[in-house]
Residue, then its C-alpha position, 0 to 999 in steps of 0.5 A: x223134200x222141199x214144199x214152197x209157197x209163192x205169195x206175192x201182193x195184188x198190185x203185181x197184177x198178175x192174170x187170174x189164170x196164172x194165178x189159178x195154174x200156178x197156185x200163187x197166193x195174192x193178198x189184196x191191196x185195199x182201196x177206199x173209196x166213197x166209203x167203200x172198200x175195195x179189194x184189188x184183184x178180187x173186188x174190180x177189175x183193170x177196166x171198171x177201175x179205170x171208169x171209177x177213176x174218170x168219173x169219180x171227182x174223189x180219187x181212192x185211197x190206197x191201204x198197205x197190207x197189215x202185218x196180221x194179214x201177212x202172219x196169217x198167210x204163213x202160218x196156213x202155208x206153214x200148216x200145210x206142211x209148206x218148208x220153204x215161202x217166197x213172197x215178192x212184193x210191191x216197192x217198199x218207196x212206196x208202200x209200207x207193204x214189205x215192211x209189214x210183211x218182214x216184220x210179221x216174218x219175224x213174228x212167225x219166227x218168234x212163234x214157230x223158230x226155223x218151221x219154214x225158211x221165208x225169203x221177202x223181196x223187195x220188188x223195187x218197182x209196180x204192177x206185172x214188172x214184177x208180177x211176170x218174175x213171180x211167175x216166173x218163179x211158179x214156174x221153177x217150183x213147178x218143174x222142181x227147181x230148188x227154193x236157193x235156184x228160184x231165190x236167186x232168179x228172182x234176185x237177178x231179174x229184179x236187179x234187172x228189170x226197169x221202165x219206162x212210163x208215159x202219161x197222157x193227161x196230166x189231169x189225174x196228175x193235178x186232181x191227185x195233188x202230184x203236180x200243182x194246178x199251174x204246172x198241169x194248166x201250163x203242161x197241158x196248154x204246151x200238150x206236154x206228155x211226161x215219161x217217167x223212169x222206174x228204177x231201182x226204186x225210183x219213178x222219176x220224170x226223165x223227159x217230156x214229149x209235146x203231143x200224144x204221137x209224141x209220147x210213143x215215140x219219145x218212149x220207144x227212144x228210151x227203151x232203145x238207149x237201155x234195152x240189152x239184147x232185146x231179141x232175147x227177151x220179150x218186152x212186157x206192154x203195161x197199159x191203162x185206158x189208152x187208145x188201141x191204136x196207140x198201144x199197137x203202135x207202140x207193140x210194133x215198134x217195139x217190135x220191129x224197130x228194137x227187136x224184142x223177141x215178143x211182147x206181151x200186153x198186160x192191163x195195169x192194176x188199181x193200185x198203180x192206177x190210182x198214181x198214175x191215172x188211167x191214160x197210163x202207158x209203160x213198156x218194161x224190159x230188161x237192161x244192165x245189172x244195178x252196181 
């Protein structure tokens, strides 16, 4: 009989409860900052990171998870009499952290053979994009689904699931050194807001709005043009310090303008925040298959 573990990183900023009902492993993302370190997920939440973040003149650093973190994690669930282990992780474009976790996979095969089948994916993207297909998976061995049926759910979805990401302040964006100090004067004169594309891998500026009540606009017209059946599926609100009245307003359009089934608001981590700075804003769906 099969007995599988679900891991994944913090940065798929999946909520404590769900991690607690379904028994997900979440191994930390560190941060370091002013000497501190910090563990994402354990250490500070969504909301107190985005205040470090905006009165902190020293933007935290980000550490991928060691290959000896990850060997650990298998040889516990291995332990514990575990026969199959699925971990889904953050975008290796962007972190060394699947790599790390691949290679430590072949450490435990070195030590331990065929003990326990392990299957890694890369996520391809950041924060409940792929956090919501973990526990999705939780949810297919909890109600017994086979370890080769959840794999293959957790290929599709992710083959799937894209966004698309608006910055209100270009602020973060120049302290970060991600965009120089003359394109952000520039960009912030001309009020210009970008959105960027989370695909495949990618985080690519796709278009710039000019004003913030541009920017849901702008971003609503994006989902619009790639969405597939959108009254099939619940769209997923990713949000940092944003105003509430804009994360509403976007809820109700992608509400009643494209016609998801639902959506569902969920905070975005440290980790992705640290990129993106807190007045960040995503909407993340399902769209076409990648070739």
């Amino acid at each position: 009989m099969e007995k599988i573990h679900i891991m994944t990183d913090s940065s798929a900023d999946i909520p404590q409860a769900l991690v607690e009902k379904h028994g997900i492993e979440i191994i930390p993302i560190t941060l370091t900052h002013e000497g501190r370190t910090i563990r994402e997920y354990y250490d500070i939440t969504p909301e107190e990171y985005c205040k470090l973040l905006e009165t902190s003149r020293e933007i935290p650093t980000t550490a991928m998870i060691t290959p000896t973190v990850f060997l650990d994690s298998y040889r516990r669930a291995a332990e514990r009499g575990c026969t199959h282990y699925l971990g889904v992780l953050i975008n290796a474009n962007g972190s060394g952290t699947y790599q790390a976790a691949c290679l430590a996979r072949d450490m435990f095969r070195e030590e331990a053979g065929e003990a326990m089948q392990i299957v890694l994916f890369d996520s391809a993207t950041y924060t409940y994009i792929y956090g919501h297909i973990v526990v999705m998976a939780a949810q297919l061995r909890d109600q017994g689904d086979s370890f080769d049926a959840i794999c293959g759910v957790v290929k599709s979805r992710l083959n799937r699931v894209e966004a698309f990401l608006g910055v209100y302040s270009l602020t973060h964006l120049k302290k970060s050194g991600r965009i120089s100090g003359g394109a952000a004067f520039v960009g912030e004169a001309l009020g210009l807001k970008p959105i960027s594309h989370v695909y495949g891998g990618a985080v690519k500026v796709c278009d710039k709005v000019r004003g913030e009540k541009a920017l849901v606009s702008g971003m609503i017209r994006k989902v619009s043009g790639r969405v597939v059946q959108p009254e099939k599926q619940t769209a997923l609100l990713l949000y940092g310090d944003v105003p509430a009245a804009r994360i509403d307003e976007m809820e109700k359009r992608l509400r009643t303008e494209i016609g998801f089934k639902d959506v569902l608001r969920s905070p975005i981590g440290p980790s992705v925040l640290t990129n993106t700075g807190p007045q960040a804003l995503a909407v993340a769906f399902y769209g076409q298959p990648r070739s």
